[in-house]
C-alpha positions in Angstrom: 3.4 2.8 -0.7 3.9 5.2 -4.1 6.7 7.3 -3.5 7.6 9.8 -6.6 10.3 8.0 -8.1 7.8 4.8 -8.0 5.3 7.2 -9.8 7.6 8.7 -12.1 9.2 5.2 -13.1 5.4 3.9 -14.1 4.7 7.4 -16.3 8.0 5.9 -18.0 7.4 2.3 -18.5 4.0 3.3 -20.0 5.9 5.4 -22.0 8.2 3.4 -23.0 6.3 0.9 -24.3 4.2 3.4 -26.2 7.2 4.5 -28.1 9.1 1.2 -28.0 6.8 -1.8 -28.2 7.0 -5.1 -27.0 11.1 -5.5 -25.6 13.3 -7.2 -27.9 14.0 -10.5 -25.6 13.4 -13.5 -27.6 12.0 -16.1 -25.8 9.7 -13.0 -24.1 9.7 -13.1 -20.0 6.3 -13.6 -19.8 6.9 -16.5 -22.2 9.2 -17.9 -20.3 6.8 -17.7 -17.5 4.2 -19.7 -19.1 6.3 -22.0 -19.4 7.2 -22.5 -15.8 3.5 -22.0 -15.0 2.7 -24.8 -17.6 5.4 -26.9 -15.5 3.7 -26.1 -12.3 0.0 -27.0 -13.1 1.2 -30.6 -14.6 2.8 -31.3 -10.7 0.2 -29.6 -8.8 -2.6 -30.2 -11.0 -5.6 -31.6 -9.1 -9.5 -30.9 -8.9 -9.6 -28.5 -5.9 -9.1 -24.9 -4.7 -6.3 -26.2 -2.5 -3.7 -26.9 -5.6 -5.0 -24.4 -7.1 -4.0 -21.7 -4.3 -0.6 -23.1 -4.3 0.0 -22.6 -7.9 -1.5 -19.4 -7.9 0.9 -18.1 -4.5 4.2 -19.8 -6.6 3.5 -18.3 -9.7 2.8 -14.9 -8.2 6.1 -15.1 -5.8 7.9 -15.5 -9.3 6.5 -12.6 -10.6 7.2 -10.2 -7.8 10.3 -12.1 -6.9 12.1 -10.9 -10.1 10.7 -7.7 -10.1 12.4 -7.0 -6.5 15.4 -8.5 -8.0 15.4 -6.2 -11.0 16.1 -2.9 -9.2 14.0 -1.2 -11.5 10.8 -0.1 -11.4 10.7 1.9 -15.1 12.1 -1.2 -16.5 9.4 -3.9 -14.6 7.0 -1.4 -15.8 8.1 -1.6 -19.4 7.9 -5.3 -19.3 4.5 -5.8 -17.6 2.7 -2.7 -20.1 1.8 -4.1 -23.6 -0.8 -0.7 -24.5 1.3 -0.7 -27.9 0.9 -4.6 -28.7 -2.8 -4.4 -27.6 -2.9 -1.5 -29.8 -1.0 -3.2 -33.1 -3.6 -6.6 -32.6 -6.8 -4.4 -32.6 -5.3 -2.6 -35.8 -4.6 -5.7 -37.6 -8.5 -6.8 -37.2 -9.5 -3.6 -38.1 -7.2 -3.6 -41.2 -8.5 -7.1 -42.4 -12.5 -5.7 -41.7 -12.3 -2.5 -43.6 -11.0 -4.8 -46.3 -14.0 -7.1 -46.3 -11.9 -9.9 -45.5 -13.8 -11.6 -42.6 -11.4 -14.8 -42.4 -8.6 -13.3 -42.3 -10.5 -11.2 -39.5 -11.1 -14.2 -38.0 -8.3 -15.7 -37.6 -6.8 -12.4 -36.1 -9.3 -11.8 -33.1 -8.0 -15.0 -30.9 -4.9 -12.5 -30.5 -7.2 -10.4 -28.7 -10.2 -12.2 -27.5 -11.1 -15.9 -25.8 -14.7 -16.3 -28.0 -15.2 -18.3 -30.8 -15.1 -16.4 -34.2 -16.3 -18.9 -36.4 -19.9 -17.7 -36.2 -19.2 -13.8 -35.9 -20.2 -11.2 -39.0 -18.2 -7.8 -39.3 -20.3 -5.9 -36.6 -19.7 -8.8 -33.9 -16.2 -8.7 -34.5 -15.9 -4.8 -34.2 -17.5 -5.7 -30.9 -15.1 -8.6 -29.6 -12.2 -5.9 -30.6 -13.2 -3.1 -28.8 -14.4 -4.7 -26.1 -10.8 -6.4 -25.5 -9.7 -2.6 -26.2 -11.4 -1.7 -23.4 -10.8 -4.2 -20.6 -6.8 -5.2 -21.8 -6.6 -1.1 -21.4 -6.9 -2.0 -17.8 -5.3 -5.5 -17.3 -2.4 -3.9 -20.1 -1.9 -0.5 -19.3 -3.6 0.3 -16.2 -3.1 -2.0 -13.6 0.9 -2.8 -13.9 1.3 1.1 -14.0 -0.9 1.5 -10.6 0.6 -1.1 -9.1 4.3 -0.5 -9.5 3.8 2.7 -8.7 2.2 1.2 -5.4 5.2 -1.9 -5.3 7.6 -0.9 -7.4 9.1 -3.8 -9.9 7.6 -6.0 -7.6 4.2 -4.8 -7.9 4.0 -4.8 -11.5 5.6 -8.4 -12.1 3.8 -8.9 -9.4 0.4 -8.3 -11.2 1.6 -9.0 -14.5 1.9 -12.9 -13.0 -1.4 -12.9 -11.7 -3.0 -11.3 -14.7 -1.4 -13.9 -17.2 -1.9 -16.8 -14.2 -6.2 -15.8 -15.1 -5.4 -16.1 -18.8 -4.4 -19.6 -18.3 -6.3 -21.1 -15.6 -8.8 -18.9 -14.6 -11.6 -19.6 -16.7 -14.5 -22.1 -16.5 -14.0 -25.3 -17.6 -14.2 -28.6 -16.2 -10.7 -28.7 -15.7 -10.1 -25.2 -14.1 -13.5 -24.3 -12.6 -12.0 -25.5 -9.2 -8.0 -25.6 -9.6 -8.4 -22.0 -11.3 -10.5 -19.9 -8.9 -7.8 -18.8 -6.9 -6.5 -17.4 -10.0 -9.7 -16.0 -10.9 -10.5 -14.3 -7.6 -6.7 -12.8 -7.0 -6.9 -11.9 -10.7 -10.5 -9.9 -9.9 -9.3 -8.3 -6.5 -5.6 -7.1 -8.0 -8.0 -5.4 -11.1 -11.0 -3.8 -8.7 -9.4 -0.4 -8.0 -7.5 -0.2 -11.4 -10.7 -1.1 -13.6 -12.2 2.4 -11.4 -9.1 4.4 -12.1 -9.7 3.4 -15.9 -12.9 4.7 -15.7 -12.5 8.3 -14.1 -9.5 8.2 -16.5 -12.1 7.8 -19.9 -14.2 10.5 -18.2 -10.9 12.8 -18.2 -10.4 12.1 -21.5 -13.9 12.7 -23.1 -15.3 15.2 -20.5 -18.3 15.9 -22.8 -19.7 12.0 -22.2 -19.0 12.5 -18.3 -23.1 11.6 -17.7 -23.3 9.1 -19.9 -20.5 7.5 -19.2 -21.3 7.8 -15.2 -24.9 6.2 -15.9 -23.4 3.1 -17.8 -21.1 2.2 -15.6 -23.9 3.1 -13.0 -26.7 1.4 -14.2 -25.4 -1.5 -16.5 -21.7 -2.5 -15.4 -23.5 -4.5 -12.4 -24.8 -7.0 -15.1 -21.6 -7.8 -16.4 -20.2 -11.1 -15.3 -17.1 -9.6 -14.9 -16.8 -7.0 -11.7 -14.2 -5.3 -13.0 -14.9 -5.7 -17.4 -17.9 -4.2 -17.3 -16.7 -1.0 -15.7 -14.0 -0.3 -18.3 -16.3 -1.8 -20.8 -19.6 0.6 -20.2 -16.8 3.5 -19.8 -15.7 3.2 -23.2 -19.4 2.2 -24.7 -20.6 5.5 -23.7 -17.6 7.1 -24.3 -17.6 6.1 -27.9 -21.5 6.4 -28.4 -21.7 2.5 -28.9 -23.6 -0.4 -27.1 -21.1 -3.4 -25.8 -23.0 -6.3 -24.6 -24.5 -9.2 -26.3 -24.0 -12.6 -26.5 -20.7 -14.4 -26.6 -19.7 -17.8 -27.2 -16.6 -19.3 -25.4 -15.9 -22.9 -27.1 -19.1 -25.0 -25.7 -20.2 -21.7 -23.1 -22.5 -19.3 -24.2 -22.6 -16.1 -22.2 -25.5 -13.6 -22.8 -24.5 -10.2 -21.4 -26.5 -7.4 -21.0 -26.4 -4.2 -23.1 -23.8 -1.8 -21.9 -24.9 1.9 -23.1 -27.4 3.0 -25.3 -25.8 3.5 -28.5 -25.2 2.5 -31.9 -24.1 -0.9 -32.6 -20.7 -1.0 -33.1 -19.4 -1.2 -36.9 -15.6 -1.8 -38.1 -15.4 1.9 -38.5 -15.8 2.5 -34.8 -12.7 0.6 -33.8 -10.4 3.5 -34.7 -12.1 5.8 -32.1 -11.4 2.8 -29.3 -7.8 2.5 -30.0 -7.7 6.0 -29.6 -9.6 6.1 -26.6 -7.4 4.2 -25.2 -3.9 5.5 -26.4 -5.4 8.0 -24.3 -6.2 6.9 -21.4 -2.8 5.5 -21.1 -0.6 8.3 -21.7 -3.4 10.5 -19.5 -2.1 8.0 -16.8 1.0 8.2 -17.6 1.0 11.9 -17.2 -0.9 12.2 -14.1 1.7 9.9 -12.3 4.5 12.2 -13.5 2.4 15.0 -12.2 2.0 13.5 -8.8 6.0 12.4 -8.9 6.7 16.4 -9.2 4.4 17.1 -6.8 5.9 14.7 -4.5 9.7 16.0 -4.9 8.3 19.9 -4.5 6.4 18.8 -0.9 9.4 16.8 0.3 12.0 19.3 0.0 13.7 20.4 3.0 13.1 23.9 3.6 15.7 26.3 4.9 15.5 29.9 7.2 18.1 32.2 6.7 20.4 32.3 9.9 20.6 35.5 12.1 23.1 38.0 11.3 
């Protein structure tokens, strides 16, 4: 249930993290966590949706386990939001493309994406990055703030467990197609409301693309293999007056996606305008759940009547 001090508690983990970056723990949580996850999948490993669901249900108790523990929502927030790191790793590429120098690109976009960058030339590699902009908006920003404001710490630990489980194991491969797809699936369902949120939210922040932005996510987010990436994804194309979309290889896999808006192809240039975009739609969120925390405290005051002389 979101309760104002949940709602205000999310505004400041997104904030924090905006102002703070990444927290100074070293190893990080969430590294600590893949660890423990890595240590799960050797003992449970085995070719079928039944292991798979049990690695999935223990890593995700972990997750919202500590963030009961924690006692504090800001703070769970804080750690599960990484807008600012998303941010910094889109920079870097862009950086290393304005400067013509497409290895060193290169070897920058794993941080962001899972496709191969051997083959890609500047304007596929201003694609990869703002794509990632666009959908880590929601699986980074998004999604931990809605749901700890829904959960509390819980809730966003919660999430951020499930969202790092489907980096790991929720892919298709022959050795996660089956023990991964309760990873997958949890990871989609968790993301299904929050990818929407993150698109009303792009509308709120560029009002003047409202139509366009409404027809791409309309008309061509259905193709997208993802049910939730190509929401965000045709959001921000439109948005930005780009077309997302295109074919992407994935080690061996080749996935051919299907335009998402109808404009320009996207150039190195147009990366600065993403990470805009969404520094945006993050702090927009984070304001709207302060709003809705004030609101909250205003409606649940006691009210008084004067007594009777």
């Amino acid at each position: 249930m979101v309760t104002a001090g949940r709602a205000s508690s999310a505004a400041l983990g997104i904030v924090a993290d905006r102002v703070f970056g990444e927290p100074p723990i070293r190893p990080h949580p969430v590294s600590l966590f893949g660890r423990l996850m890595r240590t799960s999948e050797a003992k449970l490993w085995a070719d079928n949706r039944v292991s798979g669901m049990a690695h999935a249900a223990f890593g995700i108790g972990v997750g919202a386990g500590v963030g009961a523990l924690a006692h504090t929502t800001a703070g769970s927030t804080y750690l599960a939001v990484a807008g600012k790191a998303l941010d910094q790793a889109a920079a870097d590429v862009e950086t290393a493309l304005l400067a013509d120098d497409l290895d060193r690109a290169r070897g920058l976009l794993p941080a962001l994406v899972g496709r191969d960058p051997s083959g890609l030339d500047a304007g596929e590699m201003a694609r990869a990055t703002i794509e990632s902009l666009a959908e880590n908006t929601i699986d980074a920003v998004v999604a931990p703030a809605l749901w700890a404001a829904l959960a509390g710490g819980a809730g966003a630990l919660g999430y951020r467990a499930t969202n790092t489980l489907d980096a790991m194991v929720g892919h298709h491969s022959a050795r996660y197609e089956q023990f991964g797809w309760a990873s997958a699936r949890l990871d989609d369902a968790a993301n299904w409301v929050p990818a929407r949120v993150g698109a009303v939210l792009v509308v709120v922040v560029r009002p003047g693309a409202a139509g366009a932005i409404g027809r791409a996510v309309r008309d061509d987010a259905p193709g997208h293999p993802s049910p939730n990436g190509g929401v965000i994804e045709a959001a921000f194309a439109a948005a930005l007056g780009l077309r997302l979309g295109g074919t992407s290889r994935y080690g061996d896999r080749v996935e051919k996606r299907p335009p998402l808006s109808d404009g320009k192809p996207p150039t190195p240039a147009d990366i600065a305008a993403a990470r805009t975009l969404a520094r945006d739609v993050g702090l927009t969120l984070a304001a709207m759940l302060a709003a809705a925390s004030m609101v909250g405290r205003i409606t649940r005051r006691p009210t008084t009547t004067p007594e009777a002389p």
